[in-house]
N, C-alpha and C positions, 0 to 999 in steps of 0.2 A: 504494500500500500504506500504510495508518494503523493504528497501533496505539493501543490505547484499554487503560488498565488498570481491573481490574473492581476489588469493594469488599473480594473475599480476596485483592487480590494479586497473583491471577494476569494476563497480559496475553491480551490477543484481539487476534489480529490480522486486520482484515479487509482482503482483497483486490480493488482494483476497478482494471481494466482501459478505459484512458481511449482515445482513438483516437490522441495523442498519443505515446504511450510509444513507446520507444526499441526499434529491433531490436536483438537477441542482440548483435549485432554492436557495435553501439554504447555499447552498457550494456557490454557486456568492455572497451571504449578507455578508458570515464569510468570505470570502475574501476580498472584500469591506472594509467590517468594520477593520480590519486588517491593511490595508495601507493605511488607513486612515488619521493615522500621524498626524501632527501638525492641520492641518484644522480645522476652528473652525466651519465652515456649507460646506456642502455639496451639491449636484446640487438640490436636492427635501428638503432640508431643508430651513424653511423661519423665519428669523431673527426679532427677537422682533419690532414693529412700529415703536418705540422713531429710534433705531440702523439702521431701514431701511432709517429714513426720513435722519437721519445725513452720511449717506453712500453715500445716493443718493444726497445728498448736495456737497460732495467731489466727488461725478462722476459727477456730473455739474460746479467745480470748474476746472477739470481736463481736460472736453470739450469744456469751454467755453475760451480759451486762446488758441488752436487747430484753433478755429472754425471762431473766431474774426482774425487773424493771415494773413490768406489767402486774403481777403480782401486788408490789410495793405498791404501784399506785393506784390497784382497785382493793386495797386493802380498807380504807375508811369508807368508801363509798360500798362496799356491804356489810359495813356494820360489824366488823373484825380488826378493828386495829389494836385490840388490846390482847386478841386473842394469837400466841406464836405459834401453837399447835395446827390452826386450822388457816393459819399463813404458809406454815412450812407444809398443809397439804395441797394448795394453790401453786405453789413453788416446785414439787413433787411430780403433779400433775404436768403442769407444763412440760417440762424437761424429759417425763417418760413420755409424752404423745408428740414432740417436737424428734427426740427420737425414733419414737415409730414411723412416725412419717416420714420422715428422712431415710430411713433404711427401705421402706415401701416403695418411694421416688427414685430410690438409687434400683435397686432390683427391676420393678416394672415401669417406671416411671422414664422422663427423658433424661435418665440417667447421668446430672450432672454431679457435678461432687460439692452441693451447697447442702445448707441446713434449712430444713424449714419450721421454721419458728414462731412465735406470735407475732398477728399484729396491731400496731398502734393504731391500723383505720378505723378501729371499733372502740375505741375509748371514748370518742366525741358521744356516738350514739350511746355506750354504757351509760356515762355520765349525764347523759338529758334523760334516759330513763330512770334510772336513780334518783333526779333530781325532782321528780313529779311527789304530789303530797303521798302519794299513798306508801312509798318505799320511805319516806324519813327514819333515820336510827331512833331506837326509842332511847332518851335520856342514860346518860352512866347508871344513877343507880337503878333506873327498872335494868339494865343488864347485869349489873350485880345481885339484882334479887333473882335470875333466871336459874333454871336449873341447866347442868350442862349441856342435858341436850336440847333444851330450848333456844340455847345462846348459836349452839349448829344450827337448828333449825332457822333461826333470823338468818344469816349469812346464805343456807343453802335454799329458802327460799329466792332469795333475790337473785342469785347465780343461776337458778333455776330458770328463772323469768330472763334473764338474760340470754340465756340460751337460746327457749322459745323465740326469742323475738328476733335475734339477729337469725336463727335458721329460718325462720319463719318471711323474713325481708330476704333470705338470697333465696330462696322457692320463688317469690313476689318477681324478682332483680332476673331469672331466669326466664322467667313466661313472657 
């Protein structure tokens, strides 16, 4: 292919086909390889053991303050902040289904090597349902006067309702 510029400017490009030229195949690599650029690995290339394990030590460094986070901050808005037990099963929770899913995604999934974890797009929506009269914390001491499993009960009703409703909105979000 040569391009030749005419005397308005414009260019012509003409096309000739040599018996040389490159399959599809080939011209995608040398292009590829080309804009390439700074990258030190590319999507099919697999990076020394020692570089993978300390890589993936920083991608777990990276999701695990993400992942611990969400927890922390719907911990007062269900009416559990005083409670560590029924925090650290919030914290619990997460990490073993952020787990499963990740190991589910890597097997059948598009099999990348990411975590998937919670997210923050539903804290806007948790926090406006919570926020409505009917879910209000009842006062410190009526939670001091509850029995234990009453004090679960407040926290697992509202996590309950929060459920329903954001499953309930991506059934809606789908149709």
């Amino acid at each position: 292919m040569t391009e030749t510029k005419l005397k308005d400017g414009n260019a012509q490009v003409n096309l000739s086909f040599d018996s040389n030229a490159l399959s599809p195949k080939e011209e995608a690599a040398q292009v590829l390889e080309s804009l390439k650029g700074d990258v030190a690995y590319g999507i099919t290339d697999v990076p020394p053991w020692y570089l993978a394990i300390l890589l993936g030590f920083q991608h777990y460094l990276t999701m695990f303050g993400a992942t611990i986070a969400i927890p922390f901050l719907l911990a007062d808005a269900l009416c559990m902040s005083s409670n560590d037990v029924a925090r650290s099963e919030l914290i619990g929770t997460i990490f073993f289904v952020s787990g499963m899913v990740t190991v589910l995604q890597v097997l059948f999934g598009v099999r990348l090597p990411i975590v998937q974890g919670g997210t923050f797009s539903f804290l806007a929506p948790t926090f406006a349902l919570l926020s409505l009269p009917r879910w209000t914390c009842p006062s410190e001491e009526a939670i001091a006067n509850m029995t234990a499993y009453e004090r679960e009960e407040t926290w697992q009703l509202r996590m309950r309702e929060i459920q329903g409703e954001i499953g309930r909105a991506s059934c809606r979000e789908r149709v």
